[in-house]
N, C-alpha and C positions, 0 to 999 in steps of 0.2 A: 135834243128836245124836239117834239113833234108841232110842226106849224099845223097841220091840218088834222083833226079827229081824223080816228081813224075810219068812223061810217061814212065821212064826205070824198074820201081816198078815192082817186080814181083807178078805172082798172090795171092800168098801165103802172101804177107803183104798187100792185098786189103782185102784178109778174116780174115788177122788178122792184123788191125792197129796200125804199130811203131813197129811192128814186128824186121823188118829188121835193124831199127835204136840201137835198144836193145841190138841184135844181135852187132852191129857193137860196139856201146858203151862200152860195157864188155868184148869185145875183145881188145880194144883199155885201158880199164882199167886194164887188166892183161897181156896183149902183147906188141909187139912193131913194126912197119916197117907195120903197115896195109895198102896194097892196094886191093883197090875191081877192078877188071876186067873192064875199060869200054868195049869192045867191046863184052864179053861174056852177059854183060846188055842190051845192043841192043839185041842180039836176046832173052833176058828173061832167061836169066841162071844168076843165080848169084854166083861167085866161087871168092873167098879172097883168101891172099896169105899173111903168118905175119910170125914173128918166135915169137915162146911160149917158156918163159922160163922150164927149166929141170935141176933141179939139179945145178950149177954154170955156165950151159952153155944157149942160145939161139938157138934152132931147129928150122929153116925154114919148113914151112908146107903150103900148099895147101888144102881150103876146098871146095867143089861145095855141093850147097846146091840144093836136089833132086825137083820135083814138087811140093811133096806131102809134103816138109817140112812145120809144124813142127810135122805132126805128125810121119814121117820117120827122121832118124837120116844126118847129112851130110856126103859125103864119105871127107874123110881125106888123103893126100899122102903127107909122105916124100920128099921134094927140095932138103934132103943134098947127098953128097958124098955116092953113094949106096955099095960103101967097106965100111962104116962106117954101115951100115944098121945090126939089130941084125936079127939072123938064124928065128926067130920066129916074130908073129904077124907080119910081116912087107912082102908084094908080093915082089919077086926078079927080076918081069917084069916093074913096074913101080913105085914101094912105097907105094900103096896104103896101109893103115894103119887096122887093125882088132883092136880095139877099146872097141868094146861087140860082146859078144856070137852072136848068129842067133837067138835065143829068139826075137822077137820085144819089147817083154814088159821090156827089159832092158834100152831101149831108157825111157828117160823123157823129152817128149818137156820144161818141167820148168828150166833146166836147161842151152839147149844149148848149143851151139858148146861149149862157154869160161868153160862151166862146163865139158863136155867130154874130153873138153883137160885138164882139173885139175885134174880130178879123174882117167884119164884111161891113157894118154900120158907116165909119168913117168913108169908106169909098163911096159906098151908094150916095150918099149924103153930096 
């Protein structure tokens, strides 16, 4: 089943088909509370918003998935309480999340955001 029309589709799941549905599905199979942006979908961004479990708690998090995705990573930010926010990997200006090094080749499009948030969320935090 199709979470997005197909006219709101971004470019990136026209060059790669079910792309985004993928996306959504694994994220909905390991998270909880997913909303995809309508109005960021109009203009062709596409940026979620779920909380991923951590440890016994639920993190609110924000992902905007870049143009180039998949073969760029999505930027990641923090929704919670930024006093709660740890001194390290995490901007003190808006949450944005540091996730992997600056290496590109740490990114794996095969994994995806719900993989980036399993293997990397728990540390950074």
């Amino acid at each position: 089943m199709k979470t997005v029309p197909e006219a709101l589709r971004p470019a990136w799941d026209r060059k790669f088909p079910g792309r985004l549905d993928w996306e959504v599905e694994r994220l909905n199979a390991q998270g909880r509370s997913l909303d995809l942006d309508p109005a960021k979908l109009t203009e062709g961004i596409v940026q979620v918003e779920l909380e991923w479990p951590v440890r016994d708690q639920w993190i609110r998090v924000r992902a905007t998935f870049p143009d180039t995705y998949p073969d760029t990573r999505p930027h990641v930010q923090l929704l919670t309480d930024a006093q709660t926010w740890p001194k390290r990997h995490v901007s003190p200006l808006d949450g944005s999340l540091c996730l992997l090094g600056r290496d590109p080749r740490q990114w794996g499009p095969d994994d995806g955001l719900a993989g980036l948030l399993m293997l990397q969320l728990e540390t950074a935090l």
